[in-house]
N, C-alpha and C positions, 0 to 999 in steps of 0.2 A: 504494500500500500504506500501511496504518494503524499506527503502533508506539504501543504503549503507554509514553507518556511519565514514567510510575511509574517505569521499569526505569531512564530517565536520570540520572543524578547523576555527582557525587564522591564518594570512600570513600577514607580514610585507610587503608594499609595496613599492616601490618611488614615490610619483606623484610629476605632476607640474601646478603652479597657470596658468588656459589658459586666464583668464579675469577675471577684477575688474572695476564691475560698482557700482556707489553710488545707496545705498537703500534711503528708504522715510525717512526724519527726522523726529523723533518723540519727541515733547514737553513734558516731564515729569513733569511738576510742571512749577509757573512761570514762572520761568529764568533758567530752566534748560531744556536743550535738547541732545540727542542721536542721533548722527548721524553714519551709519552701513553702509556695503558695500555687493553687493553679488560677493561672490568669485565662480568661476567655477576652479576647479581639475582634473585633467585625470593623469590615473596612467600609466606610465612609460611605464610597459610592457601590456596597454591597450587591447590587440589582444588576451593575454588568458583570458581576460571576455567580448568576445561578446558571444551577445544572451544573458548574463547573470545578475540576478538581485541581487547584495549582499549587505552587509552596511559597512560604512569605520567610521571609530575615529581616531583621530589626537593621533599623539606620538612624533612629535619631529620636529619644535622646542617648546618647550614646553609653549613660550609665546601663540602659536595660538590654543592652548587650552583657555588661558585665556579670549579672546576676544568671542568667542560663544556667542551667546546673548540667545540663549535656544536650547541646544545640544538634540537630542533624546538618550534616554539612552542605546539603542542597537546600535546606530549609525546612519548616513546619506543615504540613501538612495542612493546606486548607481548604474547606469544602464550601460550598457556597459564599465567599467572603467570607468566610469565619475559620476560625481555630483558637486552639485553647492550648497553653505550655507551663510547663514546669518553671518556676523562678525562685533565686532564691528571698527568702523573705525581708523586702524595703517598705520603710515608712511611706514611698514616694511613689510606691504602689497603690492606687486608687481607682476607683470607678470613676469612668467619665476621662479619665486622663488620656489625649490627644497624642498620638504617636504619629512617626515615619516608620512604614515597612516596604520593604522592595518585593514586588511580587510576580515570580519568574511563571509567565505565561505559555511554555511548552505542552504543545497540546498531548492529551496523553497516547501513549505506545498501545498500537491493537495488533 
């Protein structure tokens, strides 16, 4: 099968944080523990990806790159405009909070 390589790119998106619930705390050594959050995202202009499956990476602000607790290296998983990721747990995590994701629009493999 032939895709038309037009439709491939990256596209800068807006999204925004729609919910933050706490993840499981996990004990790393004695006295030492991680506690993480899962955050759900939905991008802005959500309507031009239904039906559709792409992956998103963080750009800005550039701290919530740092908190990823294991990013995939193509990106997140997103289905309709939306996805949900493991972070680790910041005050500066919030509902409502306005992000930059890049979101790699390769159509999928049949």
């Amino acid at each position: 099968m032939i895709f038309d390589t037009s439709a491939i790119g990256h596209m800068e998106e807006k999204a925004i944080i729609t919910a933050v619930h706490p993840a499981t705390t996990r004990i790393l050594g004695k006295d030492l523990q991680f506690n993480s959050l899962h955050v759900s995202f939905q991008v802005v202009r959500s309507s031009m990806y239904d039906d559709q499956i792409n992956k998103a990476t963080f750009k800005k602000p550039a701290w919530l790159s740092e908190l990823q607790t294991s990013a995939p290296i193509d990106g997140y998983l997103m289905e309709n405009g939306q996805f949900t990721v493991e972070l680790a747990k910041d005050d500066r995590i919030k509902q409502d909070l306005n992000v930059t994701i890049e979101v790699n629009t390769t159509p999928p493999q049949k």
